[in-house]
C-alpha positions in Angstrom: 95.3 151.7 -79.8 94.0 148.4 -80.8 94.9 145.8 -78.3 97.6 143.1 -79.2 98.0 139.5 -78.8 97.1 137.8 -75.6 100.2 137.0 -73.2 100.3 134.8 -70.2 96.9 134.9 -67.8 95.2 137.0 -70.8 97.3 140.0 -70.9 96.8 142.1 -73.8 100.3 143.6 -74.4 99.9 145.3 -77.2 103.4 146.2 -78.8 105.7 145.3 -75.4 107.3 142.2 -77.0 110.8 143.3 -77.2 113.1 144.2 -74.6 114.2 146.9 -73.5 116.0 146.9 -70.5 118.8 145.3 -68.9 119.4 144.1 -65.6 121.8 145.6 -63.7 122.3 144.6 -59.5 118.1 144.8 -59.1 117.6 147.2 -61.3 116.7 147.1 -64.9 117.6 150.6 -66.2 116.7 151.9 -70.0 119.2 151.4 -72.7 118.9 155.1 -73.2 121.7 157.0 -71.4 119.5 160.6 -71.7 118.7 161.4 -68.2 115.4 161.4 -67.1 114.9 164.9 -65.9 116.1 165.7 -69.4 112.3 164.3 -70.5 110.5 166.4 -68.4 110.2 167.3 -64.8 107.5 167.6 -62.4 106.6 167.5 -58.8 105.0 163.5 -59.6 108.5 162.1 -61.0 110.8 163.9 -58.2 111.0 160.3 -56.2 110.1 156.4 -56.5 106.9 155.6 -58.4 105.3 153.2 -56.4 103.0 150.4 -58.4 100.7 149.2 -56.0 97.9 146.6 -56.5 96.6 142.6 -56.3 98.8 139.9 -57.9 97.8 139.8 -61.4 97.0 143.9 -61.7 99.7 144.0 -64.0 102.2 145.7 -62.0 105.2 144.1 -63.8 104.4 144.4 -67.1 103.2 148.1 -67.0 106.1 149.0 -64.8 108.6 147.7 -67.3 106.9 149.9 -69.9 106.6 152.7 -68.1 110.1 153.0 -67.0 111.2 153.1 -70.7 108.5 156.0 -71.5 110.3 158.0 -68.5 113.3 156.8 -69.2 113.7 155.4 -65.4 115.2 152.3 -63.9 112.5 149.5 -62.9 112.6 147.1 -59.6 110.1 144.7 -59.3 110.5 144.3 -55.3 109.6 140.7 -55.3 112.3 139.5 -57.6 114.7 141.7 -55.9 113.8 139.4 -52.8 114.6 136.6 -54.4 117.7 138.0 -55.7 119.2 138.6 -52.4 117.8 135.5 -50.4 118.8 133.5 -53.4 116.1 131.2 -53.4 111.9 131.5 -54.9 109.7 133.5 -52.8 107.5 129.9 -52.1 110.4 128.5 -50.6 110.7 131.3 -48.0 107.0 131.0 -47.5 107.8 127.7 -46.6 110.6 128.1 -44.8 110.4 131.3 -43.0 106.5 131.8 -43.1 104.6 134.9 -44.3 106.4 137.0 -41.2 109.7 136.0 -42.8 108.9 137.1 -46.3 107.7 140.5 -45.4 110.6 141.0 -43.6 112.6 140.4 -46.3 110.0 142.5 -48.7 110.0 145.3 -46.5 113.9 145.6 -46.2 113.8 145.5 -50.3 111.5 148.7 -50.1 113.9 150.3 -47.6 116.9 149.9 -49.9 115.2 151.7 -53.0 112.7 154.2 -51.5 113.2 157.6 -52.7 115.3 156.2 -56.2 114.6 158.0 -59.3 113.0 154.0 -60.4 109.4 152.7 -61.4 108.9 150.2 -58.5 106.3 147.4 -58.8 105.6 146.0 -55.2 104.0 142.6 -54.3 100.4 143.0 -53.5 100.4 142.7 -49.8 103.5 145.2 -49.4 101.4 148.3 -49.1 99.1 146.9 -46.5 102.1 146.6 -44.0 102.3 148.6 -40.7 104.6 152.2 -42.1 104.8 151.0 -45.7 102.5 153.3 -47.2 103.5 156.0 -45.2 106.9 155.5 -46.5 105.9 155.2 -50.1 104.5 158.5 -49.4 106.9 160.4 -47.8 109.3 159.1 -50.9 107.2 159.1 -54.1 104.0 158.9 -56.1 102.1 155.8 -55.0 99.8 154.4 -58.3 97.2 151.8 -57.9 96.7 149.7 -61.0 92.7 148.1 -60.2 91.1 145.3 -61.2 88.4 143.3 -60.7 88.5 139.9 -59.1 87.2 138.0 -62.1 89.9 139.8 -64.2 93.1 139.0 -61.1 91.8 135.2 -61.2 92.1 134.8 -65.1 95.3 136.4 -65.2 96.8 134.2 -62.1 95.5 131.1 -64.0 96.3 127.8 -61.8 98.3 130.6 -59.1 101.0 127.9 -58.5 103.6 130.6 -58.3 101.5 132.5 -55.7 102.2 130.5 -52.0 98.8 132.2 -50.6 97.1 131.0 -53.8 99.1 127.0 -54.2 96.6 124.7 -54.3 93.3 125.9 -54.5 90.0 125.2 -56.5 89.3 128.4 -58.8 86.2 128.9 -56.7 88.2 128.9 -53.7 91.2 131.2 -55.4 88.4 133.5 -56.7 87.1 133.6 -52.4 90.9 134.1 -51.7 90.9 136.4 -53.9 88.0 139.1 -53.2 89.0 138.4 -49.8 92.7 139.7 -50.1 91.4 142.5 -52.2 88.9 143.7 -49.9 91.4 143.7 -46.5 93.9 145.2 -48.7 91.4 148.2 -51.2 92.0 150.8 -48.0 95.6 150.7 -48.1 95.7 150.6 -52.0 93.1 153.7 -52.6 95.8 155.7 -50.3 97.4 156.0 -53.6 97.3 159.0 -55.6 96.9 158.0 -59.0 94.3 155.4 -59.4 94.2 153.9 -62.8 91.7 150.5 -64.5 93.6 147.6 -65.9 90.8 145.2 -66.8 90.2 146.3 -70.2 93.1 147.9 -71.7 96.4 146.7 -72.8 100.1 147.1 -71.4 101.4 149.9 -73.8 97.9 152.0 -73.3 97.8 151.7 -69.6 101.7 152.9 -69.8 101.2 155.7 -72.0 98.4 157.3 -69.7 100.0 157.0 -67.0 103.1 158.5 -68.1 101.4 161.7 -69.4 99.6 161.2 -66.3 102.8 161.5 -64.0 103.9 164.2 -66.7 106.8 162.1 -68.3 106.5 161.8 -72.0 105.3 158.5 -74.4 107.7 156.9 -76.7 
């Protein structure tokens, strides 16, 4: 599959340009009323597919396509925050702190673990004391990888990343490989592993839905 125009912080997506999904209380959930164990069942799709990975992985964008391939509902866990505190995740970084948030972020994981959805967590979530035992205990966990060079072009300026606001690019790249190398432990816990750097949304989706054993539109 040849890759498609370039979106927002160099994403290739391919052919994802028009939507598929609605949102519906958190959840975005496929047009398609066919169930999803009607696709195809296996041991991988029984609970919560957990996205795992560094702001800029491409959590959200493969997530979205890969809940219409297995004809799942998708929760991206950081809009879902912001949907119940009712305000941008920077302005509870600046008014609760970090502690706050992931309170908040953790509670969001609490109320969808074990849901038949494609969930795409922020990139801190996992490293949280019992979160990725809980992932576990409720789903598959997939880590989406990417090189530092690759997370820094796709944040771009980072202005709607609070532990990113206001940096250089040399000291966002720093920031960067820093996060990713206190958080790579928590995030190779996961067991599908998969490269983002050099392919596009709808290829990345489409292997990992045969991957989890779901099948490709």
């Amino acid at each position: 599959m040849s890759p498609g125009p370039s979106g927002p912080g160099g994403w290739r997506r391919g052919s994802f340009g028009s939507p598929v999904c609605r949102y519906t209380a958190g959840v975005e959930t496929p047009h398609s009323s066919r169930s999803a164990q009607s696709a195809g069942t296996s041991d991988a799709r029984a609970g919560t597919i957990w996205l795992v990975g560094m702001m800029g992985c491409g959590k959200t964008s493969v997530g979205k396509s890969l809940a219409k391939r297995l004809e799942r509902g998708f929760v991206d866990s950081d809009q879902e925050v912001e949907r119940v505190a009712g305000i941008r995740i920077a302005a509870i970084f600046a008014g609760e702190g970090e502690a706050g948030f992931r309170a908040r972020e953790r509670a969001a994981i609490e109320a969808v673990a074990g849901a038949p959805a494609v969930v795409s967590l922020g990139g801190g979530a996992v490293a949280q004391p019992g979160i990725a035992e809980m992932l576990a205990s409720s789903g598959t966990i997939v880590y989406l990888r990417a090189r530092p060079e690759t997370l820094l072009r796709r944040v771009g300026a980072g202005e709607t990343r609070p532990l990113l606001r206001g940096m250089s690019p040399v000291a966002r790249l720093s920031k960067i490989r820093s996060l990713l190398l206190e958080r790579a432990k928590h995030y190779e816990r996961a067991q599908v592993v998969i490269d983002t750097d050099l392919s596009d949304v709808e290829t990345l989706a489409d292997e990992l839905a045969q991957r989890l054993g779901g099948e490709t539109a």
